[in-house]
C-alpha positions as a LaTeX table, in Angstrom:
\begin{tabular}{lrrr}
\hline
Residue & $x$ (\AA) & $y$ (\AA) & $z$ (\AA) \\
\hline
Unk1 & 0.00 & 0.00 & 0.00 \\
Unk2 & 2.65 & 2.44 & 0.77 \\
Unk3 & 4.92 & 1.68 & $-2.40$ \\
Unk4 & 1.65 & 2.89 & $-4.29$ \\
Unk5 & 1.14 & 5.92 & $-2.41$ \\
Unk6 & 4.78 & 6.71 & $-3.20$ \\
Unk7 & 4.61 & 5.78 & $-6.67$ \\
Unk8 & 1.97 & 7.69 & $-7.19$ \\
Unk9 & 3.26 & 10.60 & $-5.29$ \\
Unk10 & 6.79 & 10.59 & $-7.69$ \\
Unk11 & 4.38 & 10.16 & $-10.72$ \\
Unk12 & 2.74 & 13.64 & $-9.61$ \\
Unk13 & 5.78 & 15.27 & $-9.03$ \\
Unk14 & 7.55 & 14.12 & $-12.78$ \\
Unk15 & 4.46 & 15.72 & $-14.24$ \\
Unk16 & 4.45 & 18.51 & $-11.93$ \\
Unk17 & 8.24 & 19.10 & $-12.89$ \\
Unk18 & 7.71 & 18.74 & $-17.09$ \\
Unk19 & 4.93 & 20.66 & $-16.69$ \\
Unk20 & 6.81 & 23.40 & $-14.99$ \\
Unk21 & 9.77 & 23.03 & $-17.86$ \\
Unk22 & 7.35 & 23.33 & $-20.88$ \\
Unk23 & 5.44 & 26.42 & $-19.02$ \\
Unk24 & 5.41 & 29.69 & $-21.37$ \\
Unk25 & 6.96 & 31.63 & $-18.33$ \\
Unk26 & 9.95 & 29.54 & $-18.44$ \\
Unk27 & 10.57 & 29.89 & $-22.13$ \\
Unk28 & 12.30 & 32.81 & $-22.43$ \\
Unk29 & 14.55 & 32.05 & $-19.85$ \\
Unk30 & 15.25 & 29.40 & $-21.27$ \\
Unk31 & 16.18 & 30.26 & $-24.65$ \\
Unk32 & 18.30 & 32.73 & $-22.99$ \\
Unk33 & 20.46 & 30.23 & $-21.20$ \\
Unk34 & 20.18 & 27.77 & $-24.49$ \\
Unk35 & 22.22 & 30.97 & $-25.92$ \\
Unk36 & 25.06 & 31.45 & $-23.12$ \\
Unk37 & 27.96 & 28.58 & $-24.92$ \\
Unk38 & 27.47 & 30.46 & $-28.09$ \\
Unk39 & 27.81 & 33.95 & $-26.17$ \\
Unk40 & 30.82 & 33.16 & $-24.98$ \\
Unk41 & 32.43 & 31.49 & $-28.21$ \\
Unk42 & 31.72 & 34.76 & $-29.58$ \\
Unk43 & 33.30 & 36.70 & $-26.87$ \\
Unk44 & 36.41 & 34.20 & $-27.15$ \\
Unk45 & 36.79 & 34.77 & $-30.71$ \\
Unk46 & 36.75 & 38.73 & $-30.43$ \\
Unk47 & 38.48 & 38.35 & $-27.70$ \\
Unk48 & 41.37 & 36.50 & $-29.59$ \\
Unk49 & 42.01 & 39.29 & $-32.19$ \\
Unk50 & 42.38 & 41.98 & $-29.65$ \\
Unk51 & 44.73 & 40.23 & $-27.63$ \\
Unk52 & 47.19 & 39.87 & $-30.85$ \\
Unk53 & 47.91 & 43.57 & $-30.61$ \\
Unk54 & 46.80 & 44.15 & $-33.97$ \\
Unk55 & 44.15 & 46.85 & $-33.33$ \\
\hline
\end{tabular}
């Protein structure tokens, strides 16, 4: 009896959680943070001709 009360109480929380990730609030947020690698590359890459001392 307990195990299905506890199954059932992890079941609520995974769809509690994926519903939470897929929310429209959370989206842009998100995308923002699905952005930062590529931020920096860019960063590193501009950074890398100004360090050359060829301004």
């Amino acid at each position: 009896m307990i195990n299905g009360i506890f199954t059932v109480v992890l079941m609520i929380l995974f769809f509690a959680i994926i519903a939470w990730a897929w929310s429209d609030k959370r989206k842009e947020e998100f995308d923002h943070m699905s952005n930062l690698p590529l931020e920096d590359e860019i960063e590193l890459t501009n950074n890398k001709g100004d360090t050359n001392g060829n301004d």
